[in-house]
KOLVEXVEX-38603 format. One record per residue: residue in one letter; z, y, x of N, C-alpha, C in turn. Coordinates in pm, 1 decimal, decimal comma. Atoms other than C-alpha are relative to their C-alpha. Layout:
<rs>
<type A	n.zz Z	n.yy Y	n.xx X	ca.zz Z	ca.yy Y	ca.xx X	c.zz Z	c.yy Y	c.xx X>
...
</rs>
This chain:
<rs>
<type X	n.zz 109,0	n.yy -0,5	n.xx 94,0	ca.zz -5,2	ca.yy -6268,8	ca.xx 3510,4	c.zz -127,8	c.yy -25,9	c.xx 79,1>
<type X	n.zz 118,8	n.yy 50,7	n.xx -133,5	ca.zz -323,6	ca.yy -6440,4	ca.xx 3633,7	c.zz -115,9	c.yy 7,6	c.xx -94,6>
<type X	n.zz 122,4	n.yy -38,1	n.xx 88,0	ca.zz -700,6	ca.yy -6418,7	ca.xx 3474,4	c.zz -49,3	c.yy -143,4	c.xx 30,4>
<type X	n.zz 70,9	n.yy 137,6	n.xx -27,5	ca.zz -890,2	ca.yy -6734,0	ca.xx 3442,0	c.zz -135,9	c.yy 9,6	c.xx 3,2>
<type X	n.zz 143,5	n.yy -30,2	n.xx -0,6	ca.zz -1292,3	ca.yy -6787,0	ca.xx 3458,8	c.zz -56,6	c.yy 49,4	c.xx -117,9>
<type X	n.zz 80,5	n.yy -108,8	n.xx 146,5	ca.zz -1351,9	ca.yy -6656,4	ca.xx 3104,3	c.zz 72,8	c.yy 102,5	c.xx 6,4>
<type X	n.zz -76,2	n.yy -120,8	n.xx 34,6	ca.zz -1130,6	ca.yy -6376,8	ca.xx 3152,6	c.zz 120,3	c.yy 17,9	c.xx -77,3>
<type X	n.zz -121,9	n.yy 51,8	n.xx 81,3	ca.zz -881,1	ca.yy -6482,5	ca.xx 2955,2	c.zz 136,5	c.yy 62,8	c.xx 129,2>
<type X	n.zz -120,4	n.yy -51,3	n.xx -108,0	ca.zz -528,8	ca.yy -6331,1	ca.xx 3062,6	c.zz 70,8	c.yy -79,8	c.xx -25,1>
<type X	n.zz -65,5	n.yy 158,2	n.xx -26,8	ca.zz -245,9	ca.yy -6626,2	ca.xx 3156,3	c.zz 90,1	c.yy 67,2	c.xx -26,2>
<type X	n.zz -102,8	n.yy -86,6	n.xx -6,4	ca.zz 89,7	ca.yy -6485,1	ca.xx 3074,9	c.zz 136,0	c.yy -172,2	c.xx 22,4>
<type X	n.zz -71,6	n.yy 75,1	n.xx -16,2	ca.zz 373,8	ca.yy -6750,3	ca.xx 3214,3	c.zz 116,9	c.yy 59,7	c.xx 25,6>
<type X	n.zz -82,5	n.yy -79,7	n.xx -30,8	ca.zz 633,6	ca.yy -6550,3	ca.xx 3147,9	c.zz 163,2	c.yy -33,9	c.xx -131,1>
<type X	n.zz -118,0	n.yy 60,8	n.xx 114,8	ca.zz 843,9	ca.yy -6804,7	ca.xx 2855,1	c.zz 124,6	c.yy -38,2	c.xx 62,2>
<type X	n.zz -176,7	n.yy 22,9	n.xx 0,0	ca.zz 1154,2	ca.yy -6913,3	ca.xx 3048,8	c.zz 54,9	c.yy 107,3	c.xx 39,7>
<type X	n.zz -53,4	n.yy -146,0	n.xx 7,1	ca.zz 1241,9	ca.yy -6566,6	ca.xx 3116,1	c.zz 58,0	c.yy 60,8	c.xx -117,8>
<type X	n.zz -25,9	n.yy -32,7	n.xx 77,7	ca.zz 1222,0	ca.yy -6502,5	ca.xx 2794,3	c.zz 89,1	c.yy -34,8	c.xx -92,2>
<type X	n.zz -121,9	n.yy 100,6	n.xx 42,9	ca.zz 1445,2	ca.yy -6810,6	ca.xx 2662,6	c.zz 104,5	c.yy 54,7	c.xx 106,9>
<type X	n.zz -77,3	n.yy -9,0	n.xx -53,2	ca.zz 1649,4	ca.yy -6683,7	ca.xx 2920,7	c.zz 113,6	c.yy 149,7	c.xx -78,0>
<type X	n.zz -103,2	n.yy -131,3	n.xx 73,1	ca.zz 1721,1	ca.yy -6317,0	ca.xx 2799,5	c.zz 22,2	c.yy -68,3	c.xx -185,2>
<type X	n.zz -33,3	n.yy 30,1	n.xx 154,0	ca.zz 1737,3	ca.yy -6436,9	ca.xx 2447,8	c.zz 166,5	c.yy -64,0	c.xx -3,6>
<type X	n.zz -178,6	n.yy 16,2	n.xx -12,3	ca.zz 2050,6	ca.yy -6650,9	ca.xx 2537,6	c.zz 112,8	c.yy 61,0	c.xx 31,0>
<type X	n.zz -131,3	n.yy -115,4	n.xx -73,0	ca.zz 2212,0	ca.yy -6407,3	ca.xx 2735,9	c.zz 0,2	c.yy 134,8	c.xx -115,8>
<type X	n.zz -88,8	n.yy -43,0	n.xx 158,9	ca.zz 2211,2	ca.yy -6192,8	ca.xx 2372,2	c.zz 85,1	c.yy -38,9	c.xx -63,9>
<type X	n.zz -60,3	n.yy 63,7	n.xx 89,7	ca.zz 2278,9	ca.yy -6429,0	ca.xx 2199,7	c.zz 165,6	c.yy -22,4	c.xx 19,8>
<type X	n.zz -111,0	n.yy 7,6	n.xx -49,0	ca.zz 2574,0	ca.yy -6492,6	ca.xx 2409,2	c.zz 68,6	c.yy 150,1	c.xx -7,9>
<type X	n.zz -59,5	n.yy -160,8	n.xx -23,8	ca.zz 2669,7	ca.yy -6105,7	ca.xx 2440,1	c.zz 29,0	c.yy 22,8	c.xx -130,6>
<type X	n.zz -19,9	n.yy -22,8	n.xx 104,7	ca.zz 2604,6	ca.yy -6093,9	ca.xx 2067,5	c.zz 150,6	c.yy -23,1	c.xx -63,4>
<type X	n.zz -138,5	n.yy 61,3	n.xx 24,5	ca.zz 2896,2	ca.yy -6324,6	ca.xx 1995,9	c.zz 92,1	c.yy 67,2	c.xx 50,3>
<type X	n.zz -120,2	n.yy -88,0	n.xx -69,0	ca.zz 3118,2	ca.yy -6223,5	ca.xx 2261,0	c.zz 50,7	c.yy 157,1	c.xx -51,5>
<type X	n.zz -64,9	n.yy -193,5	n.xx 38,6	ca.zz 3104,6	ca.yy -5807,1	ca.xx 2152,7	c.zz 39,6	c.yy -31,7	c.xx -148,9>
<type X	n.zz -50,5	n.yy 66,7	n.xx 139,4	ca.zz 3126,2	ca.yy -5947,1	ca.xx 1776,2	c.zz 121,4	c.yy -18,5	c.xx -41,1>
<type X	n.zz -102,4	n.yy 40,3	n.xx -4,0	ca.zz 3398,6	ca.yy -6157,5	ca.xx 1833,5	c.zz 114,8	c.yy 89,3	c.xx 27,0>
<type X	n.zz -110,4	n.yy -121,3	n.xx -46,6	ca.zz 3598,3	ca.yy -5841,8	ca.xx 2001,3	c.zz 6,3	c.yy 87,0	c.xx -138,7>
<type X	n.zz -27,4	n.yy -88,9	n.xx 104,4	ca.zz 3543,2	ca.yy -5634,9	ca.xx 1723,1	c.zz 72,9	c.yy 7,5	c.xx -95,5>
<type X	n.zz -43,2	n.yy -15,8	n.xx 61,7	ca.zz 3714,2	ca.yy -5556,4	ca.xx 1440,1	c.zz -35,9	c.yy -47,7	c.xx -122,3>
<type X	n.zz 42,8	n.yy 96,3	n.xx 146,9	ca.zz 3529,5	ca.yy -5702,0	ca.xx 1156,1	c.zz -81,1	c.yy 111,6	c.xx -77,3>
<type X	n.zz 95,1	n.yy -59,6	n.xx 130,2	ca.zz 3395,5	ca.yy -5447,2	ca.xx 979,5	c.zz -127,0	c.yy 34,3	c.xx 4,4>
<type X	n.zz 127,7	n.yy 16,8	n.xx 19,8	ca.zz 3034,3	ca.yy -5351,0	ca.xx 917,8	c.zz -24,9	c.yy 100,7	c.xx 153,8>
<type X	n.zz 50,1	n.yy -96,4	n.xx -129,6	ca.zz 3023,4	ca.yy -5049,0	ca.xx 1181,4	c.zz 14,4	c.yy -82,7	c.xx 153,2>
<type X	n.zz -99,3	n.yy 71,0	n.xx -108,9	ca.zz 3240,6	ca.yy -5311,2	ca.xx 1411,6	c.zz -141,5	c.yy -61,0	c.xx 29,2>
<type X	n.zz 81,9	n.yy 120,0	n.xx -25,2	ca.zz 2973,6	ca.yy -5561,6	ca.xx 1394,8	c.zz -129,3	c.yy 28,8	c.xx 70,6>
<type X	n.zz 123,6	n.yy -26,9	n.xx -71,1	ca.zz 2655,0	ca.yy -5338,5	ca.xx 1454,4	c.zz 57,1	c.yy 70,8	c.xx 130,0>
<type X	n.zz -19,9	n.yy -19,1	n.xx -102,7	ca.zz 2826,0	ca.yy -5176,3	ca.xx 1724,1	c.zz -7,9	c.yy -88,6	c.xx 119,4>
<type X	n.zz -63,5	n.yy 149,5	n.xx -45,5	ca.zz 2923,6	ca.yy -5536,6	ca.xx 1860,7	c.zz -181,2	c.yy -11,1	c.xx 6,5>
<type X	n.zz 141,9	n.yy 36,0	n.xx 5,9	ca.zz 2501,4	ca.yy -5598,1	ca.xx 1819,3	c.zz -54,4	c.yy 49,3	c.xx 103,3>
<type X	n.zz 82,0	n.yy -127,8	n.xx -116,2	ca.zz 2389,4	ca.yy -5235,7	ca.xx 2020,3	c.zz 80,8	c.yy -72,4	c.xx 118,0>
<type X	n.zz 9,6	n.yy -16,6	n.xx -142,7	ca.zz 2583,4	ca.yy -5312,4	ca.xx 2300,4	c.zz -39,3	c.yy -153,8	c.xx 11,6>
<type X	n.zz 101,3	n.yy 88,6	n.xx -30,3	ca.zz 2464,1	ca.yy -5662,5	ca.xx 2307,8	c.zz -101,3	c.yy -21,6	c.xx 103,3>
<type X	n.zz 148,3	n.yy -36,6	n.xx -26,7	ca.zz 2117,9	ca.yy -5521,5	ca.xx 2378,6	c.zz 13,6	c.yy 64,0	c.xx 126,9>
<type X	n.zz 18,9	n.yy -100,8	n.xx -141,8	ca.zz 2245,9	ca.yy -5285,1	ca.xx 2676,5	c.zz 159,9	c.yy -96,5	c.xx 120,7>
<type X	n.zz -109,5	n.yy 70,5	n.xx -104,5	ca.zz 2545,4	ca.yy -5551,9	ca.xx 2830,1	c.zz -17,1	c.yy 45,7	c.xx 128,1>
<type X	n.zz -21,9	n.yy -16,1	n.xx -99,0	ca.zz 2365,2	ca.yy -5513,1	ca.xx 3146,1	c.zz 45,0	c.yy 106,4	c.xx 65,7>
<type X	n.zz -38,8	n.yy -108,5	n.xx -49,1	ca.zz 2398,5	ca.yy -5173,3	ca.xx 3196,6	c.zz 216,6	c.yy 25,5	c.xx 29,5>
<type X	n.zz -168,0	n.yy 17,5	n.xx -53,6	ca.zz 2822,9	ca.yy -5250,3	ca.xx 3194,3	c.zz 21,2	c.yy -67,3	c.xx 121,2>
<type X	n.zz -4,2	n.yy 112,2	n.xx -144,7	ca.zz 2771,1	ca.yy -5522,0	ca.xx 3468,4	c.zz -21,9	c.yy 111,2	c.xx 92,3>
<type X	n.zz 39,0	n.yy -78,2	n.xx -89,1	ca.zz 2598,2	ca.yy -5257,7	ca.xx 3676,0	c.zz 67,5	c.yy 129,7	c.xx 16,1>
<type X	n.zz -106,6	n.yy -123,8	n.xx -19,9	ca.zz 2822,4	ca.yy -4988,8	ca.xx 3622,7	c.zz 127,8	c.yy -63,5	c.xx 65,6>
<type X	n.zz -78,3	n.yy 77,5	n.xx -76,8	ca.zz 3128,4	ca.yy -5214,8	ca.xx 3715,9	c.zz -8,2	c.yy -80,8	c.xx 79,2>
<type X	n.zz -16,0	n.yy 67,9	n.xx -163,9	ca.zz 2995,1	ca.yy -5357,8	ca.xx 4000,0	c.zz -53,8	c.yy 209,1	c.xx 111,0>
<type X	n.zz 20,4	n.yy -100,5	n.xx -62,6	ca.zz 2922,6	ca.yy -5014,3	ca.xx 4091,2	c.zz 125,9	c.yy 87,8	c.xx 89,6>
<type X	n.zz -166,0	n.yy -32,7	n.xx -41,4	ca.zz 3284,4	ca.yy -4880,7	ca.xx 4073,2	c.zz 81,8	c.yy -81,6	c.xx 83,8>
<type X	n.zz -56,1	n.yy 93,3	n.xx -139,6	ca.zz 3399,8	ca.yy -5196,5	ca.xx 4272,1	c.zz -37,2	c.yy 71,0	c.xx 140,3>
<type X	n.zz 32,8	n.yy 10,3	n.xx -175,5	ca.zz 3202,7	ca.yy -5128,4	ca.xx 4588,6	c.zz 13,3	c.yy 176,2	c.xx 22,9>
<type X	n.zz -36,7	n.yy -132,3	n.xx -44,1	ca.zz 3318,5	ca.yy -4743,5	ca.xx 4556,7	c.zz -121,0	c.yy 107,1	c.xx -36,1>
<type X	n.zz 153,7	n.yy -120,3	n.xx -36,2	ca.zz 2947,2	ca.yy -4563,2	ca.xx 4483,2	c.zz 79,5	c.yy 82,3	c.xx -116,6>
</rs>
């Protein structure tokens, strides 16, 4: 984040943001697709979506033994 001569604040922070959006979008599907179909299936399939990473980081955790 950078300030310019009027003060103005710069925020260049959009392909980050196209970035996590896909990697939902993608998670969305994927937990979706596992589920079961029904309505609880589906928002469940949504929440973890939103927290995927926290599984990555737990199972790379248990790999290296911590």
């Amino acid at each position: 984040m950078t300030t310019n001569s009027r003060g103005s604040t710069i925020v260049r922070d959009g392909p980050w943001g196209f970035f996590f959006l896909l990697a939902y979008v993608g998670a969305a599907i994927y937990f979706v697709s596992v589920s079961d179909g029904s309505f609880w299936g589906v928002v469940l399939g949504l929440l973890q979506a939103i927290v995927w990473p926290v599984y990555v980081v737990y199972h790379a955790l248990v790999l290296l033994g911590a």
